[in-house]
C-alpha positions as CSV (number, residue, x, y, z in Angstrom):
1,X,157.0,364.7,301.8
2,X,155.6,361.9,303.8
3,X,153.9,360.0,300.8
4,X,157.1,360.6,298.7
5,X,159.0,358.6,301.6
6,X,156.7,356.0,301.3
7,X,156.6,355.7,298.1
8,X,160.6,355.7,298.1
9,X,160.1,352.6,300.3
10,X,157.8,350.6,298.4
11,X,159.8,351.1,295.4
12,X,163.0,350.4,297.4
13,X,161.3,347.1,298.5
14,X,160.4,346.1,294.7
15,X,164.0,346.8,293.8
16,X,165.2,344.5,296.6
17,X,162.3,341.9,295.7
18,X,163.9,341.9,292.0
19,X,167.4,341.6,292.5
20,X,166.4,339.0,295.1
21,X,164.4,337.0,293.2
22,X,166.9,337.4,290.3
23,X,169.8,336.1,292.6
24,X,167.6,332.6,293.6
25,X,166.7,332.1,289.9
26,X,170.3,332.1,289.5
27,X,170.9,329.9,291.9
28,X,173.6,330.5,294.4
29,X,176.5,330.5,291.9
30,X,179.2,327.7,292.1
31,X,177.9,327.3,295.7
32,X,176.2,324.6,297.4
33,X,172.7,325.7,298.9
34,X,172.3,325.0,302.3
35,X,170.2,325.7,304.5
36,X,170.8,325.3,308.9
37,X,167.5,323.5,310.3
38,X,166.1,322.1,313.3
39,X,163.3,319.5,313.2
40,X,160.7,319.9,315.4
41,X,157.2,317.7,316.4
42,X,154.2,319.5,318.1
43,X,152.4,316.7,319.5
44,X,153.4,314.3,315.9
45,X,152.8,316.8,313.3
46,X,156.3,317.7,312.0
47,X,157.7,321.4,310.8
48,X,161.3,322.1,309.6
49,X,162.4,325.6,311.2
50,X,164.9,327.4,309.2
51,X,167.4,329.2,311.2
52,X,170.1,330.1,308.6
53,X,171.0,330.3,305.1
54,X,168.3,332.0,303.9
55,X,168.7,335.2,301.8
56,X,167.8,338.7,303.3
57,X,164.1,338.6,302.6
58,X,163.0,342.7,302.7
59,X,160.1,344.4,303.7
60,X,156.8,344.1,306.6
61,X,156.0,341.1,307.5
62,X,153.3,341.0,304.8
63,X,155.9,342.0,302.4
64,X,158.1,339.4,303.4
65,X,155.3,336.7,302.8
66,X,153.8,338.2,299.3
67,X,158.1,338.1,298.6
68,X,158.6,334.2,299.8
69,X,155.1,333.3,297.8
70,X,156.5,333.8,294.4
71,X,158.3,331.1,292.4
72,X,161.9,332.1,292.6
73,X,161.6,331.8,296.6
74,X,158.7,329.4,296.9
75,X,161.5,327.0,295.2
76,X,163.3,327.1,298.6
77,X,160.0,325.5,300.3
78,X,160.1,323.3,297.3
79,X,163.4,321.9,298.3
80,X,162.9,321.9,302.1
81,X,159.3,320.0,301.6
82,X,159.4,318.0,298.5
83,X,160.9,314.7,297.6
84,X,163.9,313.7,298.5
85,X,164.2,316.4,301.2
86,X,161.0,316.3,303.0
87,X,157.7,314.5,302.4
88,X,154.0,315.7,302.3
89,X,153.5,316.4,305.6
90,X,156.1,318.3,306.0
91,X,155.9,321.9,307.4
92,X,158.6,325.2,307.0
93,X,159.1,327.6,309.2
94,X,161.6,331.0,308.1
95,X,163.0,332.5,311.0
96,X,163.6,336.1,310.2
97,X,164.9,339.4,311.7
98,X,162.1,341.1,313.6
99,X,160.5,343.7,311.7
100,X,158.2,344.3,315.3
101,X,159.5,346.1,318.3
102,X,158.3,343.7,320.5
103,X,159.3,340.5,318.7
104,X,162.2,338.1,319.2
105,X,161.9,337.3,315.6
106,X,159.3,337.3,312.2
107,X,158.1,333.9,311.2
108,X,157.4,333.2,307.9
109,X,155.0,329.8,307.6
110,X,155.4,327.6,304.2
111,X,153.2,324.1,304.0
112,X,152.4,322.0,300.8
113,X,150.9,323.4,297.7
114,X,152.3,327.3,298.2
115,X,150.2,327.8,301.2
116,X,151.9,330.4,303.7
117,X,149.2,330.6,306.4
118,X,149.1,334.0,308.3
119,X,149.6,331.2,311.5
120,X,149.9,328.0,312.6
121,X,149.8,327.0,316.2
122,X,151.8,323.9,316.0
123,X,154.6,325.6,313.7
124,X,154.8,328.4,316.4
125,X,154.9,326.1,319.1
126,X,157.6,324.2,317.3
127,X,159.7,327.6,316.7
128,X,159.4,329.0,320.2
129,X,160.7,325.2,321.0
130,X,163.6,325.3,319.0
131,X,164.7,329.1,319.5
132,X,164.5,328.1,323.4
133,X,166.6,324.8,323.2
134,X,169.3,326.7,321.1
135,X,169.7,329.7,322.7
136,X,168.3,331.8,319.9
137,X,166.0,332.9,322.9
138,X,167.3,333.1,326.3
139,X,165.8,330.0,328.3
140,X,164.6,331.3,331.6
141,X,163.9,329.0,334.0
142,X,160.5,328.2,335.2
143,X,159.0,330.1,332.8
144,X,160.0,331.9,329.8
145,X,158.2,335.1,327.6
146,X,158.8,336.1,324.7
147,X,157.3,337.1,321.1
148,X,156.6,336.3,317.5
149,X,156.0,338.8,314.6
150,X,153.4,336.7,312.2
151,X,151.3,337.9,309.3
152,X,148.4,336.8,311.7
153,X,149.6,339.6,314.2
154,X,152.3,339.5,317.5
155,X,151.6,335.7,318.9
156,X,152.9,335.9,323.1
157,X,154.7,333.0,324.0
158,X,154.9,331.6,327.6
159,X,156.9,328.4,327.7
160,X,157.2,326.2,330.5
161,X,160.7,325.4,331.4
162,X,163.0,323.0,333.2
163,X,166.4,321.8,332.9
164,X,167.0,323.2,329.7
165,X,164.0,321.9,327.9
166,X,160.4,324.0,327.0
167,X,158.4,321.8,328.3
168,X,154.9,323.2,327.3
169,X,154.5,326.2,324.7
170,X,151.4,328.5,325.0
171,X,150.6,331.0,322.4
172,X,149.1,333.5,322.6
173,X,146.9,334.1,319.3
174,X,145.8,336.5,316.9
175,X,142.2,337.1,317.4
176,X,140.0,334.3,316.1
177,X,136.1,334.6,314.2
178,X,132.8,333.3,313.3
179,X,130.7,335.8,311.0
180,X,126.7,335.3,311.2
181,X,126.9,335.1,307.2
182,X,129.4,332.0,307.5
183,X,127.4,329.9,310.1
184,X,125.6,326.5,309.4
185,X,126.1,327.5,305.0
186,X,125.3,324.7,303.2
187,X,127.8,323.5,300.5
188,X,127.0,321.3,297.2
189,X,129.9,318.6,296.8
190,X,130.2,317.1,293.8
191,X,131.9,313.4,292.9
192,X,128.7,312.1,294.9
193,X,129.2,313.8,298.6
194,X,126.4,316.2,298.0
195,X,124.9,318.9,299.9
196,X,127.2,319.3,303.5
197,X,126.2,321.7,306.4
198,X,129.2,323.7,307.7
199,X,130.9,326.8,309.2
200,X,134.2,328.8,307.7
201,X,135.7,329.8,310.9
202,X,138.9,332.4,310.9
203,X,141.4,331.1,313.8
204,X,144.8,331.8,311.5
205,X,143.5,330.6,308.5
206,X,140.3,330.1,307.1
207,X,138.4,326.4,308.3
208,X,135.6,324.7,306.8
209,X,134.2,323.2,310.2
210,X,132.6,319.9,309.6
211,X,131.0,317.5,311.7
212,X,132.1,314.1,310.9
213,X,129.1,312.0,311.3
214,X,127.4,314.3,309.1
215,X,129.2,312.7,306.4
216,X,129.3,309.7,307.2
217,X,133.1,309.6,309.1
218,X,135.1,308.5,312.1
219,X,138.1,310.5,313.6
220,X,140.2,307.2,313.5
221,X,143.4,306.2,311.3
222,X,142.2,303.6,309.6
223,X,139.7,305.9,308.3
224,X,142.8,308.3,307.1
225,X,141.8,308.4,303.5
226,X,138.4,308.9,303.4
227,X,138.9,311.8,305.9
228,X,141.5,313.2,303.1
229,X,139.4,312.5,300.2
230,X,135.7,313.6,301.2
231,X,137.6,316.7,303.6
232,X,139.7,318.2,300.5
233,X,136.5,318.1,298.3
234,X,134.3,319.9,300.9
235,X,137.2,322.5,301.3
236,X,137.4,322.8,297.6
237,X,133.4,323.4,296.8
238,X,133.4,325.7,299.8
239,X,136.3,327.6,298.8
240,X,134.6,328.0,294.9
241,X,130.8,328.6,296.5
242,X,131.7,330.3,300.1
243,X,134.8,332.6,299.2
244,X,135.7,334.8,302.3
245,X,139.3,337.1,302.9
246,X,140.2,338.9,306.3
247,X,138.2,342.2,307.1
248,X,142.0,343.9,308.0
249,X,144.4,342.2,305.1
250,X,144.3,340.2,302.2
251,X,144.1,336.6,303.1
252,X,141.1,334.7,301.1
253,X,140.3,331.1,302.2
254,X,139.1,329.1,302.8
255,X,142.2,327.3,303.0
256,X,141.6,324.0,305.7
257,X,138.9,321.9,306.6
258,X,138.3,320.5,310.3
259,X,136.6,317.9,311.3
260,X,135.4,317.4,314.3
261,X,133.2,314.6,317.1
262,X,132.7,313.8,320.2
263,X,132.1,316.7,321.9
264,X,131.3,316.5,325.7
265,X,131.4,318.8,328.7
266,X,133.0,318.0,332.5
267,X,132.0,320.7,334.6
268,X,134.1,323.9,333.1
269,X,135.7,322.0,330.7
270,X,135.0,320.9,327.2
271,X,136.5,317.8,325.2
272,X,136.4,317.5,321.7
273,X,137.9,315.7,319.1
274,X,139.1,316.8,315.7
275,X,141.7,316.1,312.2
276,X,142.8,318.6,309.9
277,X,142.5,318.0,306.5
278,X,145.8,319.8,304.0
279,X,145.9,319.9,301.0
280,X,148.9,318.7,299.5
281,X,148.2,319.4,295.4
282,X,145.8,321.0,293.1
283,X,142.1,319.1,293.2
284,X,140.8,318.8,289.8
285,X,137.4,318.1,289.7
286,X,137.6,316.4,286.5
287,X,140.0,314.0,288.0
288,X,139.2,311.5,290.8
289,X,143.0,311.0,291.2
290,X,143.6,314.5,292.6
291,X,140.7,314.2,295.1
292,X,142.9,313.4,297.9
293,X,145.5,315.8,300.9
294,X,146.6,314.9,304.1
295,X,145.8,314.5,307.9
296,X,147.6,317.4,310.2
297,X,149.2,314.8,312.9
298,X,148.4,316.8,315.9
299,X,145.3,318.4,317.6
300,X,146.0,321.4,315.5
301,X,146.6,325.3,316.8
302,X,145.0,327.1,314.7
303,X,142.4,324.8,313.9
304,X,141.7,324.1,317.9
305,X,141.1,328.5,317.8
306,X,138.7,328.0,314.5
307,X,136.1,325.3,316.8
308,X,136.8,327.4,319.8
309,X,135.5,330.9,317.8
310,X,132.5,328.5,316.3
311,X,131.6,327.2,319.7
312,X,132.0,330.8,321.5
313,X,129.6,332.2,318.8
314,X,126.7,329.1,319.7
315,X,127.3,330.0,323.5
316,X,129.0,326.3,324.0
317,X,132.2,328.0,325.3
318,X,132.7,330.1,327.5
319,X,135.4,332.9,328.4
320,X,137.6,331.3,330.6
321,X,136.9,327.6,330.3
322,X,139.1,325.1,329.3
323,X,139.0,323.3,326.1
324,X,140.8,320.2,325.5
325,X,141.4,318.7,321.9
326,X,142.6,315.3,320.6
327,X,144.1,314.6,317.6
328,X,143.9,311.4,315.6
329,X,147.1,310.1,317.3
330,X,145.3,310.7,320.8
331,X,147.6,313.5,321.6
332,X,146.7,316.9,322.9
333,X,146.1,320.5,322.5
334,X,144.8,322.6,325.3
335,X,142.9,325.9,324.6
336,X,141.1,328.9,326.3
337,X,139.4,331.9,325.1
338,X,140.9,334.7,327.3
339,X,138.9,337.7,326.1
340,X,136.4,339.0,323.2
341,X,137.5,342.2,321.1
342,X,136.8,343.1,317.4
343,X,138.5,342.8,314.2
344,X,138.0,345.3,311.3
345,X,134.8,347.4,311.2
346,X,133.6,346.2,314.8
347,X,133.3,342.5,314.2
348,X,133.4,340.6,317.4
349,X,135.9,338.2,317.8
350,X,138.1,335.9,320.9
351,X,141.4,336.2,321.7
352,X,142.3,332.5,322.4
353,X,145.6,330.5,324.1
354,X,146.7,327.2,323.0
355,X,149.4,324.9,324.3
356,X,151.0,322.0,323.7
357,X,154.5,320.1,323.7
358,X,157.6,319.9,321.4
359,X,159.9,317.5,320.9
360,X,163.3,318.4,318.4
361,X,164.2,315.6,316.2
362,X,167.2,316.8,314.8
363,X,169.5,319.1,313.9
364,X,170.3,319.7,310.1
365,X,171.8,321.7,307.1
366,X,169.5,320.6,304.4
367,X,171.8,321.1,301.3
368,X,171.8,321.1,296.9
369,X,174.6,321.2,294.7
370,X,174.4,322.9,291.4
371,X,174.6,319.9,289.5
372,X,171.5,318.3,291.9
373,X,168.9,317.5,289.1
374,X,166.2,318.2,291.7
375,X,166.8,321.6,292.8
376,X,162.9,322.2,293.4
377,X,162.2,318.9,294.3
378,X,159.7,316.3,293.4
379,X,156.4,314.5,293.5
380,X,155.5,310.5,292.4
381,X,151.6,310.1,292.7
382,X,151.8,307.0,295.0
383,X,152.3,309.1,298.0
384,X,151.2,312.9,296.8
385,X,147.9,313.9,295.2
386,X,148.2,313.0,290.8
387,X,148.1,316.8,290.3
C-alpha cells in the first residue's frame, strides 16, 4: 500500500511537472511576466533573489531542482540572468515554500550556463539578507536564527543584527569532502597548459583546487582573464578525465575551479587567498574563443568550505581554528570547521561555518511582455564566452 502511495506521488509530481512546463512554454497568456526581486551583494559578487511571481514549482527539494533545470523553466533563469536583464555574473536565487519542517523556506540556486549548484554560500548569505531586511523572516535583534531547505541539505543561519539591518550572515553548511582518490590527481590540459596537479574538493559543489603559481598566475585583477581562460580549461579536462558525483545524490562535477595563494598561519588562524573561476558558456575545445568564464567577485562560500575540507584532510586546519579568505576585491569571507562526521558509506567529512556581509542594491519586478523579442534573453561574444 505504501509503495502504491509513492508511486501515486511520483506520478502526481510528473503530472504537475507537465502541465507546468506546458504552461511556461506557453508563456503566461496575454500577461506580462514579472517577476518581484531584490538585489543582493555578498562581499561584491551579485545574486538576484526571487521572492514572487514564480509558478508553483512541485515536489522535494530535489524534485524542485531536476523541475527548474529543464528548458521550459530554465527560460526564467534565462530572462533573470541574460542580456538585457542581467549580465554574466549574475546569480538567481528562487525562494520557495518549505518542503523541510525546520526551514523558513527552500532555495533553489540558478547561475550561468544551467548550473543549479546544490549551494552557494554567498547566494545564501544574500537570501537570509534579504528575507531579514523585508520581513519575510522576522528580524530579531542582536541576533537572529533561522533555516534554509537546499539540495545540499538544511543550511543554519545566524545573522547578526542591528537596527534593522543583518549585519553579518553565518551559515551553517552542508558537510564538506576531500576523498584520498581525488587528492594531488594530476590533469592533462590541452591548448598548451599541460599537465596540472590538483584536488576535486566537495564543499557544495564540486572544486578543482589549484594553486596559482603552479600555473604560472597571480590572484590580482589585472590578471582577470588569464585566471578565466587557463581556470575554465583545467575545470573542463578535469571534469572529462576526473568525473566524480555525491556518495548520497546525484550531483556530478566537477563544476568550479579555485584558485588559491598565499597561504600563511597567525597563531590559530589561517589566511588564504583565493578566485573562483564560473563558467559562463559551453568550452569547446576546438575553439579558442570559447576558452574563457568568469571571476566569482567575493571570497566565495562554498569554495572557502572546498580549501577548508582540502586543508583539514593535509592536517593544515584544524577543528576550531579560524580561517580567513580574501577575494580578488580584497574583501572577506570568514570560515571554521565546527565538527568531522561522514557522508554516505562512512566517508569522513567537516561540517564548516562561513560568514560574511550583504549589502541590498535594490528592489525590483523584473518584467517581459509577450511581444518582448527576447523572452529568453541573450548573448553578444564581446562580453560572454563565443559558445
Amino acid at each position: 500500500m505504501l509503495l502504491r502511495g509513492v508511486s501515486r506521488c511520483r506520478r502526481h509530481t510528473l503530472r504537475c511537472a507537465a502541465t507546468l512546463a506546458t504552461t511556461v512554454d506557453a508563456g503566461w497568456g496575454s500577461s506580462i511576466r514579472r517577476l518581484q526581486c531584490i538585489d543582493v551583494h555578498a562581499e561584491g559578487e551579485p545574486a538576484r533573489v526571487v521572492v514572487g511571481g514564480l509558478p508553483h514549482i512541485p515536489g522535494s527539494i530535489h524534485e524542485k531542482r531536476a523541475l527548474m533545470m529543464k528548458p521550459a523553466l530554465d527560460a526564467i533563469r534565462k530572462l533573470l540572468m541574460l542580456e538585457p536583464r542581467g549580465y554574466p555574473c549574475q546569480n538567481v536565487d528562487y525562494v520557495l515554500p518549505p518542503t523541510h519542517p525546520e526551514a523558513a523556506f527552500d532555495v533553489i540556486i540558478a547561475e550561468q550556463n544551467c548550473i543549479y549548484p546544490a549551494m552557494s554560500g554567498h547566494n545564501m548569505m544574500c537570501v537570509a539578507t534579504a528575507l531579514l531586511e523585508t520581513g519575510m523572516v522576522p528580524m530579531m535583534e542582536p541576533l537572529s536564527e533561522f533555516a534554509l531547505n537546499t539540495p545540499a541539505g538544511l543550511v543554519g543561519v545566524q545573522a547578526e543584527c542591528s537596527a534593522g539591518k543583518a549585519k553579518r550572515v553565518l551559515l551553517r553548511n552542508a558537510p564538506s569532502f576531500l576523498r584520498p582518490e581525488d587528492m594531488d590527481i594530476e590533469v592533462d590540459v590541452p591548448g598548451g597548459i599541460g599537465k596540472v596537479r590538483l584536488d576535486v574538493t566537495f564543499g557544495g559543489m564540486w572544486y578543482a583546487v589549484v594553486d596559482a603559481a603552479s600555473v604560472g598566475l597571480r590572484i590580482l585583477p589585472q590578471q582577470g582573464k588569464d585566471l578565466c581562460r587557463i581556470g575554465e580549461m583545467i575545470k573542463v579536462a578535469c571534469r572529462e578525465q576526473h568525473p566524480v558525483n555525491h556518495p548520497e545524490y546525484d550531483y556530478p562535477g566537477c563544476d568550479i575551479l579555485v584558485f588559491t595563494e598565499g597561504r600563511r598561519r597567525e597563531g590559530n588562524t589561517v589566511f588564504a587567498k583565493n578566485t573562483v573561476v564560473m563558467s559562463n558558456g559551453v568550452l569547446d575545445w576546438n575553439d579558442p574563443a570559447t576558452w574563457t568564464a568568469m571571476l566569482d567577485r567575493s571570497p566565495c562560500g562554498t569554495g572557502t568550505c572546498a580549501v577548508m575540507a582540502s586543508l583539514h584532510k593535509r592536517g593544515e586546519l584544524a577543528l576550531g581554528e579560524n580561517f580567513v579568505h580574501e577575494g580578488i576585491l580584497g574583501t572577506t569571507f570568514h570560515g571554521r570547521l565546527e565538527e568531522e562526521t561522514t557522508v554516505g558509506a562512512g566517508l569522513p567529512a567537516v561540517v564548516p561555518t562561513i560568514s560574511g556581509r550583504c549589502w541590498i542594491t535594490q528592489h525590483c519586478d523584473v518584467v517581459c511582455h509577450p511581444s518582448d523579442p527576447f523572452p529568453q534573453g541573450y548573448t553578444v561574444g564581446d562580453i560572454w564566452n563565443g559558445s
